[in-house]
MITIMI-806365 format. One record per residue (C-alpha): x, y, z; residue in one letter; residue number from 1; chain. Coordinates in Angstrom, 3 decimals. Layout:
@X->X	Y->Y	Z->Z	type->A	seq->NUM	mol->A .
...
This chain:
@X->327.426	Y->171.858	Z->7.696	type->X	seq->1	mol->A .
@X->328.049	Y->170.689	Z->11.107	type->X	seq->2	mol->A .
@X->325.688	Y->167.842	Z->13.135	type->X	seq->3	mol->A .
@X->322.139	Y->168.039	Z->12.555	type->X	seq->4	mol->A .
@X->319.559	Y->166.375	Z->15.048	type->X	seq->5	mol->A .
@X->316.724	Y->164.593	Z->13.445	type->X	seq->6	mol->A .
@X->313.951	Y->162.696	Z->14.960	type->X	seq->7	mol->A .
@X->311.772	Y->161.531	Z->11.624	type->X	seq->8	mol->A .
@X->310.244	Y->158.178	Z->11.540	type->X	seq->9	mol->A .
@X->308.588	Y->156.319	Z->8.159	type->X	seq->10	mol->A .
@X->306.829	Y->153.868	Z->7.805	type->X	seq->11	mol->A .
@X->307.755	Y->152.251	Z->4.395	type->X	seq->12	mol->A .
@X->305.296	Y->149.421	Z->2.079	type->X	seq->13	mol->A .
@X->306.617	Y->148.167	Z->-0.795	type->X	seq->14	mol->A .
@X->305.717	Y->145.357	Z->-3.288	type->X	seq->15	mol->A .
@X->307.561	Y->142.394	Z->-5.119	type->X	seq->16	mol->A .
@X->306.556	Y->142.642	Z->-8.789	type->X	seq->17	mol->A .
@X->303.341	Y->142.065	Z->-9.837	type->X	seq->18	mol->A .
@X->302.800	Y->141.206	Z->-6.182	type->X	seq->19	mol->A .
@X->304.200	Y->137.609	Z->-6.735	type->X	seq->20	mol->A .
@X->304.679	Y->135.436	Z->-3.828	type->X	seq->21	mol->A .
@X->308.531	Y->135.452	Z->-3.807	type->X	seq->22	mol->A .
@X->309.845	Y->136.073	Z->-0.601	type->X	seq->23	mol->A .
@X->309.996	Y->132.904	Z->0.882	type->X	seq->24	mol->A .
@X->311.802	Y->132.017	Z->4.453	type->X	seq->25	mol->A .
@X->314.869	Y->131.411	Z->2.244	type->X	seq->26	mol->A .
@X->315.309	Y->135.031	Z->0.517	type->X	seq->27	mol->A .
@X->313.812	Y->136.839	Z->3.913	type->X	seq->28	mol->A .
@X->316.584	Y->135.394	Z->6.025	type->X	seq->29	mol->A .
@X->319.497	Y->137.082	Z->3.638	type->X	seq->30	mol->A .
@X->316.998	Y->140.012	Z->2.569	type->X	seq->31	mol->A .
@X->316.063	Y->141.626	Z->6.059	type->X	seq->32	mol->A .
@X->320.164	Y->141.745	Z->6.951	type->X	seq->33	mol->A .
@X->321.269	Y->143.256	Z->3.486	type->X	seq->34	mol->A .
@X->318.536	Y->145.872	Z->3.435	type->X	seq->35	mol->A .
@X->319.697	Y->146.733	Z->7.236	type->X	seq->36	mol->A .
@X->323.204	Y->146.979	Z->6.582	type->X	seq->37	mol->A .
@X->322.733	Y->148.792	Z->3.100	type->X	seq->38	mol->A .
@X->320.225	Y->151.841	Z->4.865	type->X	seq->39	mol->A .
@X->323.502	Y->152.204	Z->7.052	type->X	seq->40	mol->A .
@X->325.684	Y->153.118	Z->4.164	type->X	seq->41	mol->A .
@X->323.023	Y->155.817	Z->3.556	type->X	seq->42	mol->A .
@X->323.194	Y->157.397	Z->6.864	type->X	seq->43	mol->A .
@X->319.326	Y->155.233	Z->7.266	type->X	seq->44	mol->A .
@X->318.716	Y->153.090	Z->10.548	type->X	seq->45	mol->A .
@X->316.030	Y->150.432	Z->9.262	type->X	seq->46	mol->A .
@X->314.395	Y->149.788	Z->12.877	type->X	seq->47	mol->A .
@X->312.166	Y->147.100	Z->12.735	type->X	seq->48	mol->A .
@X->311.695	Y->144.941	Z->8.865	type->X	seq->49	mol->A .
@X->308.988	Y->142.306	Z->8.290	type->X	seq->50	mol->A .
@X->306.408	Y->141.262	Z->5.580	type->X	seq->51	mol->A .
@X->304.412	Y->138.693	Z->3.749	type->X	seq->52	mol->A .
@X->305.515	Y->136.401	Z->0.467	type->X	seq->53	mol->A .
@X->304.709	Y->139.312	Z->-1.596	type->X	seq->54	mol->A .
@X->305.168	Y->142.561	Z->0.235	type->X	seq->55	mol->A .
@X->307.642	Y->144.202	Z->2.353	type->X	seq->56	mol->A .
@X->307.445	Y->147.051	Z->5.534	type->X	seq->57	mol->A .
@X->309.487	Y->148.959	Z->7.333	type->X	seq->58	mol->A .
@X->309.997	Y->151.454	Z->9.904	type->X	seq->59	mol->A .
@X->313.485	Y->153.817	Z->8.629	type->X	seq->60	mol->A .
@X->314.791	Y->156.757	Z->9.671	type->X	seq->61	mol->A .
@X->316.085	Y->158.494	Z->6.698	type->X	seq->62	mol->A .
@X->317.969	Y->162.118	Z->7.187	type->X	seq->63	mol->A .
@X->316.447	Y->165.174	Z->6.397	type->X	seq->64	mol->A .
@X->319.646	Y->166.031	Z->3.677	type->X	seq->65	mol->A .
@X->318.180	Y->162.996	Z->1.858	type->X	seq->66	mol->A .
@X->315.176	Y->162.245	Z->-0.381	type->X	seq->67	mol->A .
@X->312.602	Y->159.168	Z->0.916	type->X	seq->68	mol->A .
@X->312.403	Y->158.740	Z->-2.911	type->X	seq->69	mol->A .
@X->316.095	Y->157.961	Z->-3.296	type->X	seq->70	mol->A .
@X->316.368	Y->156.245	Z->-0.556	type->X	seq->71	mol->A .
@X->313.936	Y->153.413	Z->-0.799	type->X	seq->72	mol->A .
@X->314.835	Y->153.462	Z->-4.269	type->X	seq->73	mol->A .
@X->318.741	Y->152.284	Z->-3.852	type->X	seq->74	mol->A .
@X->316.972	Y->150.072	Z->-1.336	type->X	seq->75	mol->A .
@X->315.043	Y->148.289	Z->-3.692	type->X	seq->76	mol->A .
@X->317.252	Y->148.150	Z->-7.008	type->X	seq->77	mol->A .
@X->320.134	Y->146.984	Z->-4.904	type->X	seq->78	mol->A .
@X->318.250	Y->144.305	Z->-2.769	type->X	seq->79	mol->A .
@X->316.834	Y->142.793	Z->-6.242	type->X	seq->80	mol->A .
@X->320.616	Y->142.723	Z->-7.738	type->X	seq->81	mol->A .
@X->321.915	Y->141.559	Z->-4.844	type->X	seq->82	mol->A .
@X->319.105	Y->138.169	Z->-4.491	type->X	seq->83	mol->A .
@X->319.687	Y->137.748	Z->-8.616	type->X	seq->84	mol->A .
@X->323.277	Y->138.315	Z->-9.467	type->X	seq->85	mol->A .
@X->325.077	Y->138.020	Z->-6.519	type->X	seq->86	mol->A .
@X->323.693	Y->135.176	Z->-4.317	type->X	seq->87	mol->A .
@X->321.958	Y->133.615	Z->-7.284	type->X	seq->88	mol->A .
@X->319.325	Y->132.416	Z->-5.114	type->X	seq->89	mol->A .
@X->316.496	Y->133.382	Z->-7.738	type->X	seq->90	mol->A .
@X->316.977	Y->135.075	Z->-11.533	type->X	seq->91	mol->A .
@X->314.047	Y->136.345	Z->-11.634	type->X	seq->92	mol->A .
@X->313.244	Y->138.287	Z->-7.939	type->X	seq->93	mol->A .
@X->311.669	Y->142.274	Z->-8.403	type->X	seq->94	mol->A .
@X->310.155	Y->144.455	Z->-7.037	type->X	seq->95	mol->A .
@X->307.069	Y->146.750	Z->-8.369	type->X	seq->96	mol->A .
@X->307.587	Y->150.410	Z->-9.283	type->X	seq->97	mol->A .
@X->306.437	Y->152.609	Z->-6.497	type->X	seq->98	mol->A .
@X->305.970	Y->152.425	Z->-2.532	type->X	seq->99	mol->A .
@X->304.064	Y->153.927	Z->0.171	type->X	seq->100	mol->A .
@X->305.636	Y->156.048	Z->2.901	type->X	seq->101	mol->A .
@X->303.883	Y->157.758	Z->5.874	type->X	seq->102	mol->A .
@X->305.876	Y->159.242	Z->8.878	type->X	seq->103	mol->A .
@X->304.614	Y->159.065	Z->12.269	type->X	seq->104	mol->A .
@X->305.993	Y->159.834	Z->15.808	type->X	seq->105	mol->A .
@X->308.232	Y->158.920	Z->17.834	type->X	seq->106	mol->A .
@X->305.455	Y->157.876	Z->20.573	type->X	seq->107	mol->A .
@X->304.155	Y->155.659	Z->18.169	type->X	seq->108	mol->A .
@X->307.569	Y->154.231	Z->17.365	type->X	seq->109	mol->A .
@X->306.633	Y->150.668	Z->19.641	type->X	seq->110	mol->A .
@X->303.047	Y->150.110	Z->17.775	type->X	seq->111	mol->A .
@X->304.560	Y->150.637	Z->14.177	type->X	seq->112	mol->A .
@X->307.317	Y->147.858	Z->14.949	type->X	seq->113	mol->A .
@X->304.377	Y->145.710	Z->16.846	type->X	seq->114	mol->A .
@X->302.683	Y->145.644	Z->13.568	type->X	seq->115	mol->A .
@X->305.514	Y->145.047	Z->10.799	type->X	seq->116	mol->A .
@X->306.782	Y->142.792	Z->13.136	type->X	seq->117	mol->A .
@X->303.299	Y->140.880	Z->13.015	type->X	seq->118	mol->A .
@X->302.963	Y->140.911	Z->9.416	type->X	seq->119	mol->A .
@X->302.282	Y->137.098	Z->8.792	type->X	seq->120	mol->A .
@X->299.721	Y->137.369	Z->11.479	type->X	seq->121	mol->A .
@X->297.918	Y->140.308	Z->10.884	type->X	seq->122	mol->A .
@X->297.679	Y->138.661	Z->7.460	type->X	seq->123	mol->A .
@X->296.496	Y->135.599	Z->8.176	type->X	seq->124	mol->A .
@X->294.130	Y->136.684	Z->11.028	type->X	seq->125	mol->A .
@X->292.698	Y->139.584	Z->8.925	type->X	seq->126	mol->A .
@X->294.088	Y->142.318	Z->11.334	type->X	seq->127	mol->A .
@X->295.081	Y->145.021	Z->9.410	type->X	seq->128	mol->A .
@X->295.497	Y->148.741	Z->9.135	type->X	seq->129	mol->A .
@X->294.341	Y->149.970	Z->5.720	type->X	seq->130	mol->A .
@X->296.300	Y->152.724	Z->5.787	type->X	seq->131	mol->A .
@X->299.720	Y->151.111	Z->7.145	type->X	seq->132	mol->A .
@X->299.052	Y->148.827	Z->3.999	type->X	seq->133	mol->A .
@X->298.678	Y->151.174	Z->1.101	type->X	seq->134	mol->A .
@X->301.545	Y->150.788	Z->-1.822	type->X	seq->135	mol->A .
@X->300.028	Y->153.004	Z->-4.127	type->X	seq->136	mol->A .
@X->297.574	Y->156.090	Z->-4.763	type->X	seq->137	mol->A .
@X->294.863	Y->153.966	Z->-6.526	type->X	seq->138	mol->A .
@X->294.152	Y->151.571	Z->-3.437	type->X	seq->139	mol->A .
């Protein structure tokens, strides 16, 4: 199979484990790099990361060959290994089962990275987008 062009955008929620408070300033300053430069080993461009102490979003492009599931799956088993086995910075960092995905357009590419980019402050201001925020079918 020869190049394929691709133009598909997701927006990507996921939390830590029992929606803990455990991503401090600390872990996010080695977490947001790793999970950049581990997408790229999947063929994934992670285009804008940001989040809260106990929740995580991002805008990826994933290609079409490959399953979102899978994906954000390596993602998030190989971010937790890498935090408690190899950097030792907690023993105890997870993440909860599940995630919620929704894909959206390219000319909505800038206000997507606006708001993960504003995470803290959409937070803490009470500015938020229900459905940009959903991790699961039940909320």
């Amino acid at each position: 199979m020869g190049q394929v062009f691709y133009n598909i955008f997701y927006h990507v929620v996921w939390t830590t484990d029992l929606r803990h408070p455990m991503i401090s300033p600390k872990i996010e300053e080695v977490l947001y790099p790793f999970l950049e430069n581990k997408a790229k080993r999947f063929k994934s461009y992670i285009l804008g990361i940001g989040g809260t102490d106990n929740h995580i979003h991002l805008a990826i492009t994933i290609p079409p060959s490959e399953s979102v599931s899978d994906i954000i799956g390596k993602l998030k088993g190989s971010s937790s290994y890498f935090l408690n086995k190899e950097l030792q910075i907690t023993k105890n960092f997870g993440w909860q089962d599940g995630f919620g995905v929704l894909s959206f357009a390219d000319k909505d590419l800038k206000r997507v990275l606006r708001y993960i980019h504003n995470q803290k402050d959409n937070h803490r201001t009470g500015k938020l987008n229900k459905t940009m925020e959903t991790f699961s079918e039940d909320e």
